[in-house]
C-alpha positions in Angstrom: -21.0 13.6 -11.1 -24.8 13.0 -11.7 -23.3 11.2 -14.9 -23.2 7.8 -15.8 -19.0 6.3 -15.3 -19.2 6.2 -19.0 -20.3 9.2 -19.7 -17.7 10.8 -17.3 -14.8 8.7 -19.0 -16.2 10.4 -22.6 -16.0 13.8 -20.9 -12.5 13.4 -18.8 -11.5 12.2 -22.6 -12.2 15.4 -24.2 -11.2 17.3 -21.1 -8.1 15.9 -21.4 -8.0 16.7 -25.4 -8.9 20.3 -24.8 -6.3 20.4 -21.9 -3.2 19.2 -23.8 -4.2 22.0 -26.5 -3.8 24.5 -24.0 -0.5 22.8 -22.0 -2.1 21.2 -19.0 -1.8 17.5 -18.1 1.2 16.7 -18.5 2.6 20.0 -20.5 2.8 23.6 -18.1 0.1 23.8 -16.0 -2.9 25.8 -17.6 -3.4 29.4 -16.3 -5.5 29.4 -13.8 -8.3 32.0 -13.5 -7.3 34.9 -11.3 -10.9 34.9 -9.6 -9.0 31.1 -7.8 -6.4 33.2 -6.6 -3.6 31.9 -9.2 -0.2 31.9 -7.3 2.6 29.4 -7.7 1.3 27.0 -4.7 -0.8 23.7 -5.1 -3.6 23.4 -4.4 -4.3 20.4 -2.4 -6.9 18.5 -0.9 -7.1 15.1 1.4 -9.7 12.5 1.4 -10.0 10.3 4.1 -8.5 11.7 7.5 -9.8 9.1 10.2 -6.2 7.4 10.1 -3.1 8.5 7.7 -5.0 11.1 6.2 -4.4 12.8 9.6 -0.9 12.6 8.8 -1.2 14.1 5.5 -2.7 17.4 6.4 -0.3 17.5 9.5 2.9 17.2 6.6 1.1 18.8 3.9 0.8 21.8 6.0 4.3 22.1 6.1 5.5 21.2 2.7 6.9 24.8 0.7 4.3 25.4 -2.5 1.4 23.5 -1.0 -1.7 25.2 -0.2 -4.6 23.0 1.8 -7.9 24.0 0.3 -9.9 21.3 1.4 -10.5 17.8 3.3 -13.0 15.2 2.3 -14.2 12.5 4.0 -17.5 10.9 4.1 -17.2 11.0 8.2 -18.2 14.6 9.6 -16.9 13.7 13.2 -13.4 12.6 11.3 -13.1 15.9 9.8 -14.3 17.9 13.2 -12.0 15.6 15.3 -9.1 15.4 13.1 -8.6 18.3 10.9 -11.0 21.7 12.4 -9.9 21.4 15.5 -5.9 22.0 14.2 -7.3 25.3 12.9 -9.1 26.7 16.4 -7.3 30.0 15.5 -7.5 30.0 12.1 -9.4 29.0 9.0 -9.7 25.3 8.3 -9.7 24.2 4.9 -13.7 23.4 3.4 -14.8 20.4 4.3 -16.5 18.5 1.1 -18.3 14.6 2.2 -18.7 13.5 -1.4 -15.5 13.1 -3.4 -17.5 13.5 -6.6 -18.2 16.7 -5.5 -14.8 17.4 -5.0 -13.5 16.4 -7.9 -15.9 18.7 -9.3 -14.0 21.4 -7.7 -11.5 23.6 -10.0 -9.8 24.9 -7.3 -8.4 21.6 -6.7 -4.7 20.7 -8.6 -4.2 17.8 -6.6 -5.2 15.0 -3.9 -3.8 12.8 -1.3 -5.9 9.8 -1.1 -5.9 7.9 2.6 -9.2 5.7 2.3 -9.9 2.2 3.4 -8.1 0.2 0.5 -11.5 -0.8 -1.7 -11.1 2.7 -2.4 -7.5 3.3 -3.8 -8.1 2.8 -7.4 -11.9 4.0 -8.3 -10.7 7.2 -6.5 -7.0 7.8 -8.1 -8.5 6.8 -11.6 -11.8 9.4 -11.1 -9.3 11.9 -9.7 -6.8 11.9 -12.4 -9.9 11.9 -15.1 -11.3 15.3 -13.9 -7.8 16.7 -14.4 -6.0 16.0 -10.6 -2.4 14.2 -10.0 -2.7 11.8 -7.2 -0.7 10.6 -4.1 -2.2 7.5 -3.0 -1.6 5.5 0.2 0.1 2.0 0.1 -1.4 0.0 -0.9 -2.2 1.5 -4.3 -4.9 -0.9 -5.2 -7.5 -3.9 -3.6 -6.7 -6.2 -6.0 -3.9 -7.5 -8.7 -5.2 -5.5 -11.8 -6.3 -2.3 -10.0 -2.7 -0.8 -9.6 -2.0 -1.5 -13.7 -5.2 0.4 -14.4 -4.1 3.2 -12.5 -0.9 3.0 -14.5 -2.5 2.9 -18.2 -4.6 6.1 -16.8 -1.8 7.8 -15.5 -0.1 7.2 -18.7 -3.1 8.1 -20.7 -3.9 11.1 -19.2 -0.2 12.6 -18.4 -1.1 12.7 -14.6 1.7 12.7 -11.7 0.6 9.5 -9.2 2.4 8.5 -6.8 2.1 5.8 -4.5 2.4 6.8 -0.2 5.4 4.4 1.2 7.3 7.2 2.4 10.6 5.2 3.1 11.1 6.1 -0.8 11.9 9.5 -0.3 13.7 9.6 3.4 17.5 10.6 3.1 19.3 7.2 4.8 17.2 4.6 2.9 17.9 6.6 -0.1 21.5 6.6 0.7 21.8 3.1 1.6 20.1 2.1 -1.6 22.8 3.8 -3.2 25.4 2.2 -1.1 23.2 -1.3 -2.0 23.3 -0.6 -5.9 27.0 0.9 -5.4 28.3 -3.5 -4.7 29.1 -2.6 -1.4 27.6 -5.8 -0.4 27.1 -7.6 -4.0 24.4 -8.3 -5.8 21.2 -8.3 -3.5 20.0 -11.5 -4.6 17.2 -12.5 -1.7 15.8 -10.5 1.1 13.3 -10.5 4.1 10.1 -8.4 4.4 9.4 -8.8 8.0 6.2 -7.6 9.8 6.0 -8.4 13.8 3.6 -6.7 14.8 1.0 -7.9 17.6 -2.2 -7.4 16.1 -5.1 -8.7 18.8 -8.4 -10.0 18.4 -11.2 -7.6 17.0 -14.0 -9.5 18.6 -16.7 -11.7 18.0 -20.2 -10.3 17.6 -23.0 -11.2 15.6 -24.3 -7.5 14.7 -23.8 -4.8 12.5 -20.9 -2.0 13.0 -22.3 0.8 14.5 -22.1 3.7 11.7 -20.9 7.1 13.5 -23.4 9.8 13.8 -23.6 11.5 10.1 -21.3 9.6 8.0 -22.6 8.4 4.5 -22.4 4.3 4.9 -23.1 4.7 1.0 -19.8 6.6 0.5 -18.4 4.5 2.9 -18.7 1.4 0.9 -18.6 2.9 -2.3 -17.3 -0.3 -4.7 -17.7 -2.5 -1.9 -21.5 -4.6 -1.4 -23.7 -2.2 0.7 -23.9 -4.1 3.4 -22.7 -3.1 7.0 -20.0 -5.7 8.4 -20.5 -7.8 11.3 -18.1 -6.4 14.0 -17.5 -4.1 16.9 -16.1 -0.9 15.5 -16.4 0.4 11.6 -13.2 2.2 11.4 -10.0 0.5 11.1 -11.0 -2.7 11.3 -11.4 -2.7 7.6 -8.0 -4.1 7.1 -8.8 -6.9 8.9 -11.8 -8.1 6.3 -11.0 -8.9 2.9 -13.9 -6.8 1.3 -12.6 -3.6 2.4 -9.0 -4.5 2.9 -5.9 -6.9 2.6 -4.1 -8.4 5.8 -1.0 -6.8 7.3 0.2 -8.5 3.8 -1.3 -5.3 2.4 -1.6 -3.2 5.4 2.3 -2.8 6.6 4.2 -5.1 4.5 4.3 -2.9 1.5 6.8 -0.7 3.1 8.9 -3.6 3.3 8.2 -5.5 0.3 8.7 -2.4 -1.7 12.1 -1.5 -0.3 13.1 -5.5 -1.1 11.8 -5.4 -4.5 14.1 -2.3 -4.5 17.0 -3.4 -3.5 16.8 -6.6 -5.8 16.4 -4.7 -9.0 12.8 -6.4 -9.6 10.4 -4.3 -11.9 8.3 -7.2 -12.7 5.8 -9.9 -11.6 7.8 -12.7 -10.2 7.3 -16.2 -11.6 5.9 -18.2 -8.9 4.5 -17.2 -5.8 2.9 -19.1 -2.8 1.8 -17.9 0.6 0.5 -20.1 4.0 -0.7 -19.2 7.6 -4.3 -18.1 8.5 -5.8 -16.3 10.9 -5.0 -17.8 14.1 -4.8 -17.8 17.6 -8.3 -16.5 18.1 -11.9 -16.9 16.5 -13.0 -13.4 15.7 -14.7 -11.4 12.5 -12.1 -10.9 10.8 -11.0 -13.0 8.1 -7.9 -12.4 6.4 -4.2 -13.8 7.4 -2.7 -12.7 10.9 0.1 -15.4 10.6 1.6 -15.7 7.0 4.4 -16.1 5.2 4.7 -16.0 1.6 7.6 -16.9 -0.7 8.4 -14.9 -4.1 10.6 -16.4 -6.9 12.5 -14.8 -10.2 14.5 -16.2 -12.5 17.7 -15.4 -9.6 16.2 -13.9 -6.6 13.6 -14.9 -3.7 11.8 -12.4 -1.4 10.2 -13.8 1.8 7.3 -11.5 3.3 7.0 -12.8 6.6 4.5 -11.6 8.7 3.2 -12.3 12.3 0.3 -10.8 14.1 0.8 -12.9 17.3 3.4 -12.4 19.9 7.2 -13.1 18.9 8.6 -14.5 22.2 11.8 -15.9 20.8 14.1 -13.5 19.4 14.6 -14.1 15.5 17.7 -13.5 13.6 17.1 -15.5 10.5 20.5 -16.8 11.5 22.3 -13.5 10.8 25.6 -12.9 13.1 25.5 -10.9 15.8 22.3 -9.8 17.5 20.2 -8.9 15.1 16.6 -9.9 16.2 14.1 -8.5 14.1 11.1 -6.8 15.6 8.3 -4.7 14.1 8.7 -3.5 10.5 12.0 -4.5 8.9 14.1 -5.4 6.0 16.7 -7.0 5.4 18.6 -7.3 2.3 21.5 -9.9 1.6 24.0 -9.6 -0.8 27.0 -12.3 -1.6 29.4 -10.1 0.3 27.5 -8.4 3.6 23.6 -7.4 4.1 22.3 -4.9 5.3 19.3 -4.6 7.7 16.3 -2.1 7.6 14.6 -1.7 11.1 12.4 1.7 9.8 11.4 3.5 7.2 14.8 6.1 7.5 17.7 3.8 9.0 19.6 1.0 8.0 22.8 -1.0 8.8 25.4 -3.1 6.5 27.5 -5.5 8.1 29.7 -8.2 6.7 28.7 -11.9 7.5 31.4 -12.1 10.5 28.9 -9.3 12.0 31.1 -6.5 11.6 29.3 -3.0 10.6 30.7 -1.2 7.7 28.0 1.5 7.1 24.8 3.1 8.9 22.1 6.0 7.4 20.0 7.5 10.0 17.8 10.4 8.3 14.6 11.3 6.7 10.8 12.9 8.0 7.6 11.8 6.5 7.5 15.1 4.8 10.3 14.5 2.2 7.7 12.3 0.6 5.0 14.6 -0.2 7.8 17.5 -0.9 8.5 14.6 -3.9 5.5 14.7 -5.2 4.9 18.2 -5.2 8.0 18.7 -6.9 6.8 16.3 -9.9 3.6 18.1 -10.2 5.4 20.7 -10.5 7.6 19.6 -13.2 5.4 18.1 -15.0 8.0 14.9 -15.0 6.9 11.4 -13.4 10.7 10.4 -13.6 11.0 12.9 -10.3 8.6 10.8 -8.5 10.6 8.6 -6.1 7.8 5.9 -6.8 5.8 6.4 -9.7 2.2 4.4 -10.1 3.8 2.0 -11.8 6.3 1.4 -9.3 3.7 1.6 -6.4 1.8 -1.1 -8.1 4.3 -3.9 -8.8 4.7 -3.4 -5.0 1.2 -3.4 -3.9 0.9 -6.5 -6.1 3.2 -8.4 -4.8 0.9 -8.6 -1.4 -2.3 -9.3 -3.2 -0.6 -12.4 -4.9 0.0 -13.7 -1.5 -3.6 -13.4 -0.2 -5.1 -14.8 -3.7 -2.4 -18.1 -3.0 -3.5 -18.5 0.4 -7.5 -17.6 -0.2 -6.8 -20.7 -2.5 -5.2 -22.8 -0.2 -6.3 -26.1 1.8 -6.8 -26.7 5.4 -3.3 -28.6 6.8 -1.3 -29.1 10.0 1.1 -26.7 11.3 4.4 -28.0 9.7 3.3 -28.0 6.7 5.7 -26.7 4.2 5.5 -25.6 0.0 7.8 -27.5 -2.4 8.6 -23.4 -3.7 12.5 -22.6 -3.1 12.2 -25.3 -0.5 16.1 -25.7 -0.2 16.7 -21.9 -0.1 18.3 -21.0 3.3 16.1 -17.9 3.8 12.9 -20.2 3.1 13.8 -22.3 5.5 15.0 -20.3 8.3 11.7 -18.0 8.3 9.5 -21.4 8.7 11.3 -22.9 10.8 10.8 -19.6 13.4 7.2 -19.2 11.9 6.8 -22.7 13.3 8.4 -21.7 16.5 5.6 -18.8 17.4 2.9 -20.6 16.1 3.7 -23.4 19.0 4.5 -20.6 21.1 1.0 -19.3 21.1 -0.5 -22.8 21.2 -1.9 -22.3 17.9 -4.9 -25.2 17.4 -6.0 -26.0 14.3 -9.0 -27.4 14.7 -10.0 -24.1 16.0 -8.5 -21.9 12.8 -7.5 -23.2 10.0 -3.8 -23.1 9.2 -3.7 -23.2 4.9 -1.3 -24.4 2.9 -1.3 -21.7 -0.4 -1.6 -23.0 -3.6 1.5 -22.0 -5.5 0.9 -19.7 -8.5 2.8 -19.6 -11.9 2.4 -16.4 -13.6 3.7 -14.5 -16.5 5.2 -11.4 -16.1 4.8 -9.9 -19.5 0.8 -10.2 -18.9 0.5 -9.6 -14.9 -1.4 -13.0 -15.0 -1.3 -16.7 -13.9 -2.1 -20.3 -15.6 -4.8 -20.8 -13.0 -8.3 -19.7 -14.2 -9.4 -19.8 -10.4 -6.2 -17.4 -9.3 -7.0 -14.9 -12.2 -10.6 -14.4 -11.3 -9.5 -13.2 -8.0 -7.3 -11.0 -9.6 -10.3 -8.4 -9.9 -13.2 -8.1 -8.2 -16.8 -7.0 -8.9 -18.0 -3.1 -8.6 -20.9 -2.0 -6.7 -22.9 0.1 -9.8 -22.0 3.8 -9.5 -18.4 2.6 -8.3 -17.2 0.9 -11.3 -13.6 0.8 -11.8 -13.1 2.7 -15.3 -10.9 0.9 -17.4 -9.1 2.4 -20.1 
């Protein structure tokens, strides 16, 4: 792509022109040239493979009319490490470092995209313009606009995107979102999207990452200021910076978020939102949220993301019967009559509120998620996708609100509570046990800062808030070459 981002949008344009003529995206696939070796199977490649993207060839490679023909990933050593040395007695797919010179590739159909998050959306949208449907990792975008631009493309172009939260397609959440719908438990009208997950310190240093032997720190960045962090290790730290990525907010919770937005029927913005915590307990270079908990509100529902990176010591229930302590990743979804509890991506339990089980689902592989998606490409019909781009984005969204409340936020003490569904019973019970293992840890703030958000109003039918300060952190700015085509 030697070409200027506009002048690629012109050409994807016409591409796309030409292709609907001939019935490619979004009609029958075009015939492919028998010199590609034309056969039913998609042709797939991954970009990114240092951390999920592992996981993508590994289930890719056994998904029925999927062929692997290449990995990309601006890391060499990732790709040796990771993916060539699955293949010791065989032949590995090509290995391409460049995405643009990937997507210049025609033996390509489709990609998996499993990058650090600043990359989601200026990757999905330059895929799906040089004529590739796109499976892209939770969550879908950096920002609040990113995952609607992704959308209007989609749309645009007729591409299949779907978004990677893999509970989606597993057989027992499936099934208890059908027992959930069904009234088994009434109408779902608040839930709990809980992430307890120790997350320790990443260090405090005061030089530049060291950059692995070969990789491209240019591709690396890509939107993102070229300017190597100040931290111990480049990989996977990422999350932990809000350049590059988005908090466990972004990071885990949008498994759990997504299956509570789910369950509550919720395919819109909410109308307020407000998040608090900070990054506490330690003084490293990271500097997003490892405590925080952030309240949604609709018209009739309230979601609670609750997530805490230091240790849990006392068991917490939320004041459900029975033992249910909550540990990990969870959900949990309460309807008038019973609720049901999430504690993985493929399980789930519904009890009534004297404790007393009445169902269980216990089934689903990662695979059934990227089977999905192959079978949409296939058909040519986003309404097979089990979470369409637009989907996948309300959800991803959802986080980002959070962090742009709390990055608005000011300093105040660790009891500190938001007026926002103040009296609702699930508010209440997830600060009052937030409180609890923020004493537990001996949490000082004078050393980090403990923020009350600021609580944002925001109009669904736009995707944006009355606050001029909250909507210009609903974007961010592009690094020139990486711009963020808009449609």
């Amino acid at each position: 792509m030697p070409l200027s981002r506009r002048d690629f949008v012109d050409g994807a344009l016409t591409l796309a022109a030409a292709a609907l003529a001939r019935g490619g995206f979004g009609g029958e696939p075009a015939a492919a040239d028998p010199a590609d070796g034309a056969d039913d199977a998609i042709r797939v490649a991954v970009i990114g493979v240092n951390g999920q993207g592992s996981k993508h060839v590994a289930e890719l490679l056994r998904t029925p009319g999927v062929r692997l023909v290449a990995v990309c990933d601006c890391d060499p050593g990732a790709y040796e490490r990771l993916v060539a040395e699955r293949f010791a007695e065989g032949t590995p797919p090509d290995y391409v470092a460049d995405v643009r010179r990937l997507l210049d590739r025609k033996d390509v159909d489709a990609v998996t995209i499993a990058t650090p998050n600043h990359w989601h959306a200026v990757m999905a949208v330059w895929a799906m313009q040089a004529g590739k449907d796109v499976y892209v990792e939770k969550p879908c975008s950096h920002n609040v606009e990113e995952g609607r631009v992704i959308t209007q493309w989609a749309r645009t172009l007729g591409r299949i995107c779907q978004m990677g939260v893999q509970s989606r397609s597993m057989t027992g959440t499936r099934e208890m979102m059908e027992f959930v719908k069904s009234g088994k438990v009434g109408p779902v009208k608040a839930a709990h999207a809980v992430c307890f997950r120790e997350r320790r310190s990443i260090g405090l240093v005061d030089t530049p990452a060291p950059i692995p032997p070969g990789l491209d720190f240019d591709l690396w960045a890509g939107p993102a200021p070229k300017v190597v962090p100040i931290r111990s290790r480049l990989h996977y730290d990422w999350h932990w910076t809000h350049v590059t990525g988005n908090g466990d907010l972004g990071n885990q919770n949008p498994h759990e978020i997504d299956k509570c937005r789910w369950a509550l029927g919720k395919h819109e913005f909410p109308r307020r939102v407000v998040s608090l915590g900070g990054r506490l307990g330690y003084v490293d270079n990271g500097d997003v949220a490892n405590m925080q908990v952030t309240i949604y509100q609709w018209d009739d529902a309230v979601l609670v993301s609750d997530v805490r990176g230091l240790p849990v010591k006392t068991p917490v229930t939320y004041g459900l019967p029975g033992k249910h302590s909550l540990k990990g990743a969870a959900a949990v979804l309460y309807g008038t009559e019973g609720f049901v509890v999430c504690p993985n991506y493929h399980a789930a339990a519904a009890f009534d509120y004297d404790g007393h089980e009445i169902a269980k689902w216990d089934a689903g592989s990662y695979q059934q998620h990227f089977a999905n998606f192959v079978k949409a490409v296939k058909s040519r019909r986003r309404e097979d996708l089990h979470l369409d781009i637009e989907e996948g984005h309300l959800s991803s969204a959802l986080a980002h609100l959070g962090n742009v409340s709390w990055a608005l936020g000011r300093p105040a003490a660790l009891d500190a509570r938001p007026t926002l569904a103040a009296s609702d019973p699930h508010v209440r019970a997830s600060l009052d046990t937030f409180l609890t293992t923020l004493q537990e840890n001996a949490v000082d703030v004078a050393a980090t800062k403990f923020l009350l958000g600021r609580e944002l109003v925001l109009d669904p039918a736009t995707e944006r808030s009355s606050d001029a300060e909250a909507n210009a952190l609903f974007g961010r700015e592009y690094r020139r070459g990486y711009e963020l085509p808009r449609v």
